[in-house]
N, C-alpha and C positions, 0 to 999 in steps of 0.2 A: 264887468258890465254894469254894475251899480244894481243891478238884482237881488234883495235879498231873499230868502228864504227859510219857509216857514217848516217847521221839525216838533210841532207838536207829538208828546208821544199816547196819540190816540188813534185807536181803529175801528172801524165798524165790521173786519170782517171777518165771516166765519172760519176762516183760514187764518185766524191770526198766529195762530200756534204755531207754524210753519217757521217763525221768527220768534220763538219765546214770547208771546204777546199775548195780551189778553182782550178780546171784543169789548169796549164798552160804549156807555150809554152817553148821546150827544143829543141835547136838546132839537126839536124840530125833525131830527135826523133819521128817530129809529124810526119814521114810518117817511124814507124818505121819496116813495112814491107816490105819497098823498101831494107833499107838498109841493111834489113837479109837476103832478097831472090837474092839482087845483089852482094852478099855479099863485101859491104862496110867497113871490118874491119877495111881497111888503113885507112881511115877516121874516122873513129869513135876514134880510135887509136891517132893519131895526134889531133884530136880536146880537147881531155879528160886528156893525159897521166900526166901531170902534176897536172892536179887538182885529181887523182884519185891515181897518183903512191905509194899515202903516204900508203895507205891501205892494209892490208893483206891478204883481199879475199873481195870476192864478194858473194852477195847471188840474185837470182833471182825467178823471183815467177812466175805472168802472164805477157807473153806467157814464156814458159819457155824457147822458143828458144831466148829468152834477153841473154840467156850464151854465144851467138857466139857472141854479140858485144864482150867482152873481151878475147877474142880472143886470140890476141897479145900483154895480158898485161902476163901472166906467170905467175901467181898466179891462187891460187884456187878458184873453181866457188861452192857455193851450189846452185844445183838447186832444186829449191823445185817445187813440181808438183802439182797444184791444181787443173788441167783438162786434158784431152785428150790431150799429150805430144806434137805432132808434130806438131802444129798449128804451120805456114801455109803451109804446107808441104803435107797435104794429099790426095791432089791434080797429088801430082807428085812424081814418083815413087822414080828417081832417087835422089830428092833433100831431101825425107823422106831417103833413104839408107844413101845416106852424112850426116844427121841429127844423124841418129844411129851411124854411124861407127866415126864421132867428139865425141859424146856420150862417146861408147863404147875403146876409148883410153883415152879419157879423165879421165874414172873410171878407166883403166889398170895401168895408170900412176900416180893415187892418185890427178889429179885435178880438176876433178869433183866428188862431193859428191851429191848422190841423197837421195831426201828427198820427198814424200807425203804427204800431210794432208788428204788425201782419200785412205781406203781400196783397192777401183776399181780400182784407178790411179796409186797405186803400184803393182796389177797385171794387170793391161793392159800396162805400161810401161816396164814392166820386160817380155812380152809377145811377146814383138817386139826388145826386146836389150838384153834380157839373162845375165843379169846384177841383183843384188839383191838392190831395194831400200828400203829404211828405212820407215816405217810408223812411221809419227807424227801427231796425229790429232788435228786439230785446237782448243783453248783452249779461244780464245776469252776475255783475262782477261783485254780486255778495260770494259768488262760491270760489273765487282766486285762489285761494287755499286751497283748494282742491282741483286746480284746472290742469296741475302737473302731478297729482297720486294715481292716476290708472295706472296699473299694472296687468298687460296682456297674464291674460291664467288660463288655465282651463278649469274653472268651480261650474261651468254652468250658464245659463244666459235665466234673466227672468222677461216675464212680458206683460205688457201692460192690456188688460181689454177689459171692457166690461161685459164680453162673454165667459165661461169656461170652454173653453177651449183644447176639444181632444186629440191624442196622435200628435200630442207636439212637446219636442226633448225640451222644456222650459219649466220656468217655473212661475208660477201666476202671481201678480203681484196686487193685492186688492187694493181700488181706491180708495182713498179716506187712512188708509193705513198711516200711522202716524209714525214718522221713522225722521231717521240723521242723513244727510245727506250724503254721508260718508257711507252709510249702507249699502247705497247702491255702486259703490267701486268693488264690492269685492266679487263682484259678477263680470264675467266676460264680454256682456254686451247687454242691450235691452232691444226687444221687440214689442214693436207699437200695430195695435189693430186700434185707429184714432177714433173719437167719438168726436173731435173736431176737426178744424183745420188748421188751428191754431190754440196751444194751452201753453202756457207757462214752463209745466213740465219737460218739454219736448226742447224749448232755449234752454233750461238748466242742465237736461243730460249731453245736449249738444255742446253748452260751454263745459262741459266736463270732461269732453273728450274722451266718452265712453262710444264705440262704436253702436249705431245704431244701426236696424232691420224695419222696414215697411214694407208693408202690400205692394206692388206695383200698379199704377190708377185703373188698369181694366180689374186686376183682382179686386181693389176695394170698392169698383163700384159693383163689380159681383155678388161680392160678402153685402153690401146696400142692398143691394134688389131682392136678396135672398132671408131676409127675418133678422141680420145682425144686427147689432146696436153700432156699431162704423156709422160715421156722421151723422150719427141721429139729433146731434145739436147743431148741425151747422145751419142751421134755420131759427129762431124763433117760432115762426109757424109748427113745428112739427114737435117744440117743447110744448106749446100752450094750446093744440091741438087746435090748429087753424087752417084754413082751408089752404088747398096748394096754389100759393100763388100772392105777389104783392096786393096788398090793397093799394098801392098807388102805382102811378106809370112809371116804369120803369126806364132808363136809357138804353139800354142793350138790347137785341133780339133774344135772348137768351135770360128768361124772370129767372134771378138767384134764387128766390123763392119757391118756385116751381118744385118741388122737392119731387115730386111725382113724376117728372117730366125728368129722364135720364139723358137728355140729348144735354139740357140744363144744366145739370147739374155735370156732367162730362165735360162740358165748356169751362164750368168756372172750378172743379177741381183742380185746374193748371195752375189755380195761385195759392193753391196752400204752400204751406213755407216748407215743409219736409220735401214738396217735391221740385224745390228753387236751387239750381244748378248756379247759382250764385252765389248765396249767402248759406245756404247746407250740405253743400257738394261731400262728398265720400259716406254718402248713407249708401246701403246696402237695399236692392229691395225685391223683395222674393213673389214671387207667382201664382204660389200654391203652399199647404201645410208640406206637403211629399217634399215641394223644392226649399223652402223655408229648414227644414229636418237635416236638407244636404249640408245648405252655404253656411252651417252656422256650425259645420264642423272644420272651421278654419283651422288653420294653425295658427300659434302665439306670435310665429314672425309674420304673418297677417294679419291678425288684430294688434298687434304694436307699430305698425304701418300703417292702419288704417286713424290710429288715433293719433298719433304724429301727422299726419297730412289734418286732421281736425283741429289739430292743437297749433301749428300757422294758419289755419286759415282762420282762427279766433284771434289771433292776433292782428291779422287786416279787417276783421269784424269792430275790431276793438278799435280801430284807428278809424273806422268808417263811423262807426257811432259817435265819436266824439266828436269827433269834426261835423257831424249832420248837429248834433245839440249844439254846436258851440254859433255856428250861422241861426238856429232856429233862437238864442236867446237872445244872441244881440240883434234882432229885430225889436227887443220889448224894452222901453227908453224910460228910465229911471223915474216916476213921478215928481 
């Protein structure tokens, strides 16, 4: 395509460990909220242009509002969405409407290309900018090496929550734990009680073809209503202790924001990715802790079934991804 791209080996994030990496320090950067909400383009602009001008586009991920730094370079932006778009914006009404309407020119005019790795985050982004974005879901093929070692066993199942979790044959796997990715094959399967709708976590044990267990959507909105931590990020609002409900108009009858409002938040549960009979099919998803205790007393010739029917259907994942990148780059024409 005449694109090239840029492999600086630099990160700002606090996960950089996750890839042998280490966090460091980028001019303008470490307080990169000031410079979006004051908006410091001129700056940003002057500090970069030369080392950045050689480039043909940009692509930007988390926060997505990384697309207003390049601003004032005139080239195209991908933004790709992988949470709840507006961050830091949803706070304040006026600077989320400016957020959309840079947005919403930006796609008018062909220089911003919007992109999702989540179901939910291309229609709650498309729910507030009436814009079409592109669904790509995350494909994970740093762990190839590992997408054909499960081995159906019986060691155990661990599970992921940010509760402790009683009455259940598992074993609890704390977040932040810093571990090999190969750790988690010598486990039977992994059970998820989600704090979102969408994590990273949840595409690497899927491209892993380790079988996977979830709530089923009336359980999780249950374990919701009832004091759990289950979705307690799937809002903004309810991290930064805001009222329920968007500060701007919404498109839908149904505020994603509404955190309080369970009819709400039961509408747009349908797009989390775990529960997408298309791109995550052969999850498993249980009821209750009692029915959770039963099905996860499979046998080996059904969890080696189950991760075999995940392991083609990673392969049409993989053929579906690359063919959606490969139309989304050649849109962006050589400078």
């Amino acid at each position: 395509t005449g694109v090239q791209t840029c492999a600086l080996p630099i990160s700002l994030s606090e996960h950089a460990w996750v890839f042998n990496k280490q966090k460091h320090s980028v001019p303008l950067l470490n307080n990169w909220k000031r410079i979006i909400k004051d908006k410091l383009w001129d700056s940003f602009y002057q500090e970069y242009k030369n080392e950045l001008r050689q480039y043909d586009a940009f692509i930007t991920c988390y926060p997505p509002a990384f697309s207003l730094l390049y601003k004032n370079f005139d080239k195209p932006v991908i933004m790709c969405i992988p949470i709840r778009y507006e961050h830091p914006f949803s706070s304040d009404p006026y600077e989320w409407e400016f957020f959309n309407n840079y947005i919403k020119d930006g796609v008018d005019s062909g220089k911003i290309i919007l992109v999702s790795n989540s179901a939910y985050d291309k229609k709650y982004c498309e729910n507030f900018i009436d814009r079409n974005v592109t669904y790509i879901p995350s494909l994970c093929g740093y762990l190839d090496e590992l997408s054909n070692k499960y081995q159906a066993n019986k060691n155990g199942y661990i599970y992921f929550s940010r509760d402790p979790i009683q009455k259940i044959n598992a074993i609890p796997w704390k977040n932040g734990n810093r571990h090999h990715f190969n750790d988690l094959l010598r486990f039977s399967g992994i059970i998820h009680f989600p704090y979102q709708v969408s994590t990273m976590s949840i595409f690497e044990h899927y491209y892993s073809n380790i079988p996977l267990f979830f709530p089923e959507k009336e359980y999780l909105l249950n374990l919701y209503q009832n004091g759990s931590n289950v979705l307690k990020e799937i809002s903004w609002n309810i991290i930064f202790g805001l009222p329920s409900r968007s500060t701007i108009k919404t498109g839908s009858n149904h505020d994603p924001n509404d955190f309080n409002n369970i009819e709400s938040m039961q509408s747009w549960i349908n797009y989390a990715d775990f529960y997408s009979e298309s791109f995550m099919p052969f999850i498993t998803y249980f009821k209750s802790i009692e029915h959770l205790n039963e099905i996860i007393n499979l046998s080996i010739q059904d969890l080696a079934l189950i991760s075999d029917q995940m392991r083609k259907k990673n392969i049409e994942r993989e053929e579906y991804v690359n063919k959606s990148w490969e139309e989304v780059i050649s849109r962006i024409k050589p400078s």
